[in-house]
Z-matrix of the N, CA and C atoms (Angstrom, degrees):
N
C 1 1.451
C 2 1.526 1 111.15
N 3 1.307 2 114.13 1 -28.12
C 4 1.405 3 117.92 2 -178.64
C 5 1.440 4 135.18 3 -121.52
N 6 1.520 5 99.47 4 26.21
C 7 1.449 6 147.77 5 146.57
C 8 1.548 7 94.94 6 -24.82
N 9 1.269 8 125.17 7 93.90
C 10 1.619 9 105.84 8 145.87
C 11 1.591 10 87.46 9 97.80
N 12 0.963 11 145.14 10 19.94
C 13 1.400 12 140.97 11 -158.69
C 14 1.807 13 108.24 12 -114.43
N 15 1.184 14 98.47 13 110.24
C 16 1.659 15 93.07 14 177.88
C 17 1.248 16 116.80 15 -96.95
N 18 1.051 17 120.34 16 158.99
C 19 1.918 18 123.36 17 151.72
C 20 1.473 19 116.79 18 4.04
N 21 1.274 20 102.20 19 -85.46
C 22 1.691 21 138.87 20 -176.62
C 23 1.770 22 83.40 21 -47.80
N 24 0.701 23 117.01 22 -65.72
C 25 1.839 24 124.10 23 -165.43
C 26 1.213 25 113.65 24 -28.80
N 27 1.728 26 101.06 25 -60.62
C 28 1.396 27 118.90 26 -168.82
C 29 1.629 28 108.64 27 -95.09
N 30 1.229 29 116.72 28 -17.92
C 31 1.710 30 121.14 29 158.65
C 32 1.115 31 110.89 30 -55.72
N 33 1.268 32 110.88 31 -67.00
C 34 2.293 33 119.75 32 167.56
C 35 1.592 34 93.36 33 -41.87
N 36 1.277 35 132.94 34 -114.12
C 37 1.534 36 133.08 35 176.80
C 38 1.209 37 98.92 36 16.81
N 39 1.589 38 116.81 37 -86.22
C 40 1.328 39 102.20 38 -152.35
C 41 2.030 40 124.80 39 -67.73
N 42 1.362 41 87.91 40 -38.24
C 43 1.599 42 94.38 41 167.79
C 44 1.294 43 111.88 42 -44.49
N 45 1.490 44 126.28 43 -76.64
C 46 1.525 45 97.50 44 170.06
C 47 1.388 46 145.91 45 -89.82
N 48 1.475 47 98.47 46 33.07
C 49 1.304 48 91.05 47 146.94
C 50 1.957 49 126.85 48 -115.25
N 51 1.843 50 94.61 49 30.87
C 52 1.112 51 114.42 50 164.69
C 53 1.042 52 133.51 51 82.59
N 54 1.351 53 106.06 52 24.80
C 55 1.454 54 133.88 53 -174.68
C 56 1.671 55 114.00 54 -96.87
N 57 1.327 56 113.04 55 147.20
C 58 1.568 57 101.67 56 178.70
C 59 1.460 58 98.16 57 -98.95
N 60 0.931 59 106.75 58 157.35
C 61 1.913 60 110.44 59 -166.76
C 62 2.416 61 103.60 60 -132.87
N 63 0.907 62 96.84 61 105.61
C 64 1.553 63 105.67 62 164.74
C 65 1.458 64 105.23 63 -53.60
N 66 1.646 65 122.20 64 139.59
C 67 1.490 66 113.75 65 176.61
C 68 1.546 67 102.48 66 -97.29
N 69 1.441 68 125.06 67 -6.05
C 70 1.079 69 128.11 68 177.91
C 71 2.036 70 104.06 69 -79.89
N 72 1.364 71 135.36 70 2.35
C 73 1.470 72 106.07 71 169.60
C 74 1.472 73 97.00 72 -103.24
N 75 1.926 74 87.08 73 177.89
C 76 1.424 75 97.93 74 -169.50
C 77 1.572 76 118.06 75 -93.82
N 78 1.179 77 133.69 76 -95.16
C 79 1.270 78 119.24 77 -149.04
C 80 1.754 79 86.41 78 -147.17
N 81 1.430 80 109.14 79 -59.30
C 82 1.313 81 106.47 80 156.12
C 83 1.622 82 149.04 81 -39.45
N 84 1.721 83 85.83 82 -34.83
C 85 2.132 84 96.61 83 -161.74
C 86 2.067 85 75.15 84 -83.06
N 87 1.266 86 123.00 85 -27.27
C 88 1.901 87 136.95 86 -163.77
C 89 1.782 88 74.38 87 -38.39
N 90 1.602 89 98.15 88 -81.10
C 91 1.278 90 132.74 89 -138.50
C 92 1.722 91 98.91 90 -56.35
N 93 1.012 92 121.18 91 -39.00
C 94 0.990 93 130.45 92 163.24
C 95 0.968 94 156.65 93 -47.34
N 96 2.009 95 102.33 94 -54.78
C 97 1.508 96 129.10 95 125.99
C 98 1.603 97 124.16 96 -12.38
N 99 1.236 98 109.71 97 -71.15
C 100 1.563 99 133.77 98 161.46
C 101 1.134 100 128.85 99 -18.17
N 102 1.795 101 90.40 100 -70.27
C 103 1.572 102 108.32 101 -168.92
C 104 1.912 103 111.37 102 -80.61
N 105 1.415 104 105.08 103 -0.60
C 106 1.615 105 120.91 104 166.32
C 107 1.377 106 121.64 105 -115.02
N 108 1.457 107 115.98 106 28.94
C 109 1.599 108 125.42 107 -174.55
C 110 1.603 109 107.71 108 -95.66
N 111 1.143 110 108.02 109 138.27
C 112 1.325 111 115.26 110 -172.71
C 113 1.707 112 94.84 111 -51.94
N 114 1.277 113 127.91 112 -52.65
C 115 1.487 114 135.79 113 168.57
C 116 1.711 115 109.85 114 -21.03
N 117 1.612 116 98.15 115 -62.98
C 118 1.274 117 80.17 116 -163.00
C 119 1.344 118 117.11 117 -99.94
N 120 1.410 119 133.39 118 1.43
C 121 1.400 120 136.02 119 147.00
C 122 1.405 121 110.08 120 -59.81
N 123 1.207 122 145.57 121 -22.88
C 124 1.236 123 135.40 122 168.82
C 125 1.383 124 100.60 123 -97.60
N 126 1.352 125 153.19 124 -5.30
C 127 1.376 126 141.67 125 138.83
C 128 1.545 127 120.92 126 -159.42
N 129 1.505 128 86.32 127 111.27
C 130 1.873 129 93.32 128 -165.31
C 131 1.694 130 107.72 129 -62.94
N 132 1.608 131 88.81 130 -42.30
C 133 1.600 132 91.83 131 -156.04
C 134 1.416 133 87.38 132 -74.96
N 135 1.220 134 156.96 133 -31.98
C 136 1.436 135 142.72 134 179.51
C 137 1.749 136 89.02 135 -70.70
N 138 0.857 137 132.92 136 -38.38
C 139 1.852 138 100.26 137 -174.24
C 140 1.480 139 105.30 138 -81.69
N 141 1.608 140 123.47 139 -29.58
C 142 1.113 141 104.51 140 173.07
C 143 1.966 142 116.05 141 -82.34
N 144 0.731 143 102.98 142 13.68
C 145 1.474 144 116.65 143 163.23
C 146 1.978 145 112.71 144 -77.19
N 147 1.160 146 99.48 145 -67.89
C 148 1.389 147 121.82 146 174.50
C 149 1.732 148 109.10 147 -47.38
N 150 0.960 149 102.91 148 -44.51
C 151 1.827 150 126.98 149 -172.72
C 152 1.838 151 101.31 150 -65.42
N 153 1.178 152 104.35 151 -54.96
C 154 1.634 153 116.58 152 -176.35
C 155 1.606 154 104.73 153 -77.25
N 156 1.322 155 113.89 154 -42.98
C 157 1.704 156 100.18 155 166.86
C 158 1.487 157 136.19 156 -61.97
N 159 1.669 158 115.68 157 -23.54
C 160 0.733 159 145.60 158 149.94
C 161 1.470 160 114.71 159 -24.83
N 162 1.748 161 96.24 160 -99.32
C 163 1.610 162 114.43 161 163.62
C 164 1.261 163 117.92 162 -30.15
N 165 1.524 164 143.49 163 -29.71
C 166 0.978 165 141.76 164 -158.60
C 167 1.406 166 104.28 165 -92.56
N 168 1.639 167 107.76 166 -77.71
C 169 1.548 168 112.23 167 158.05
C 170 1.530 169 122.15 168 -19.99
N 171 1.400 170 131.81 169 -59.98
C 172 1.216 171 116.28 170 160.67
C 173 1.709 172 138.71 171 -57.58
N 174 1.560 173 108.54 172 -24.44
C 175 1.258 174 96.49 173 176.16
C 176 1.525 175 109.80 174 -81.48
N 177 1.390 176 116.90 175 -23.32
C 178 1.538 177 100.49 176 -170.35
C 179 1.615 178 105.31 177 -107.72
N 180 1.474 179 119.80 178 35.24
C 181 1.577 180 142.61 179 128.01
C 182 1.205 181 118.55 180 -89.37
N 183 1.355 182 122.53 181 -9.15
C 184 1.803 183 110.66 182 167.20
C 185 1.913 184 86.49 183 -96.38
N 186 1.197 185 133.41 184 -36.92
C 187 1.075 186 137.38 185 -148.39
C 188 1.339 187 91.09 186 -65.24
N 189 1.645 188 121.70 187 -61.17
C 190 1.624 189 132.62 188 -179.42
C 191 1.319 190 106.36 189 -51.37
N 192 1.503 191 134.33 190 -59.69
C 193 1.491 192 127.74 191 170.31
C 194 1.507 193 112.46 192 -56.47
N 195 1.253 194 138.80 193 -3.96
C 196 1.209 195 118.42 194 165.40
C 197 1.544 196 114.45 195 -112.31
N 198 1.228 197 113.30 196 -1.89
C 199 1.665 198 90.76 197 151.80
C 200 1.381 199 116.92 198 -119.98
N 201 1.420 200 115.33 199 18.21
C 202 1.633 201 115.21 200 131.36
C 203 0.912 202 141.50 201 -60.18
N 204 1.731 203 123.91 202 -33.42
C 205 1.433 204 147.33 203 117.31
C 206 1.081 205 96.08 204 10.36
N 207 1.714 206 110.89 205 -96.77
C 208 1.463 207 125.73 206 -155.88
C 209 1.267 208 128.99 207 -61.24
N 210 1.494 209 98.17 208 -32.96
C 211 1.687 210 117.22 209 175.13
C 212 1.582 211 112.70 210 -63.67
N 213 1.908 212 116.00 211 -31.54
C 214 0.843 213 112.35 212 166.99
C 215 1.746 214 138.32 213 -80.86
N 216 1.580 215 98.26 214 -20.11
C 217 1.508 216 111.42 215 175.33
C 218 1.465 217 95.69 216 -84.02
N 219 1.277 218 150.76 217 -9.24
C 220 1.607 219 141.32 218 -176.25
C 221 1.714 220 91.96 219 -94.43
N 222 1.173 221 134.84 220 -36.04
C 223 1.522 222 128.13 221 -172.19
C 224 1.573 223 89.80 222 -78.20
N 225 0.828 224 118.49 223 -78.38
C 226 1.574 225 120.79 224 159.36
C 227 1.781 226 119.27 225 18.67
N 228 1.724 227 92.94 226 -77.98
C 229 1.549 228 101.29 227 -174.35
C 230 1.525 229 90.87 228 -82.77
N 231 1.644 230 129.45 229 -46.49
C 232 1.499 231 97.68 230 -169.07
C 233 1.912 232 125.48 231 -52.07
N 234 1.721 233 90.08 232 -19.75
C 235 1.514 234 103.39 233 -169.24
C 236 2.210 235 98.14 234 -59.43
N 237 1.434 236 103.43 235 -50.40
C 238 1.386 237 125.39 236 -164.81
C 239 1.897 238 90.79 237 -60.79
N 240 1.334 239 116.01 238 -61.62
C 241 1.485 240 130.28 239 176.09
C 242 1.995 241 103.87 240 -21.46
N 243 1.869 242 113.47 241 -74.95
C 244 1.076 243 146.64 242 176.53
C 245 2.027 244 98.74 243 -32.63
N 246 1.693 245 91.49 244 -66.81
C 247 1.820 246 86.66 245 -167.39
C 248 1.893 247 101.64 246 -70.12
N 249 1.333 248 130.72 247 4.86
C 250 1.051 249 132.05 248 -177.04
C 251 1.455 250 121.78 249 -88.44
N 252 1.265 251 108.79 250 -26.23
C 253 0.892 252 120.07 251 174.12
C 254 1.993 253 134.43 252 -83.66
C-alpha cells in the first residue's frame, strides 16, 4: 500500500481524510498515523484507494514536468544549433 508513497502523499491522505498532521513527523509515525485514522478503520480499501490515486497523480505530474524539461532543453539546443550556424 505504501509502495511509492512519499511525505507529501501521506500529508495529502491524511488532510482529507481529516486528520491534523504535525510537519515535524517522519514518514513512518505518517504511515502510521493513517493506518490508525478513524478513515481508515472504517474503510481501508477506500483510503487505500485515495492513497494510490494520490501516488499516481503525482508521479505522472513529475512525469509531465520532466518531459517539459526536455522538450524545453531540445528547443533550447536547436535554438543554440540555429545562432551557430
Amino acid at each position: 500500500m505504501f509502495e511509492n508513497a512519499t511525505k507529501e502523499d501521506l500529508v495529502t491522505v491524511l488532510v482529507e481524510m481529516g486528520e491534523t498532521v504535525d510537519g515535524n513527523l517522519g514518514i513512518m509515525e505518517l504511515k502510521q498515523k493513517l493506518m490508525l485514522s478513524k478513515a481508515y478503520l472504517e474503510g481501508e480499501e477506500f483510503v487505500r484507494d485515495v492513497l494510490a490515486t494520490t501516488i499516481e497523480d503525482r508521479m505522472e505530474k513529475e512525469e509531465d514536468r520532466k518531459k517539459e524539461e526536455e522538450y524545453k532543453e531540445e528547443c533550447r539546443r536547436k535554438e543554440e544549433e540555429r545562432r551557430l550556424e
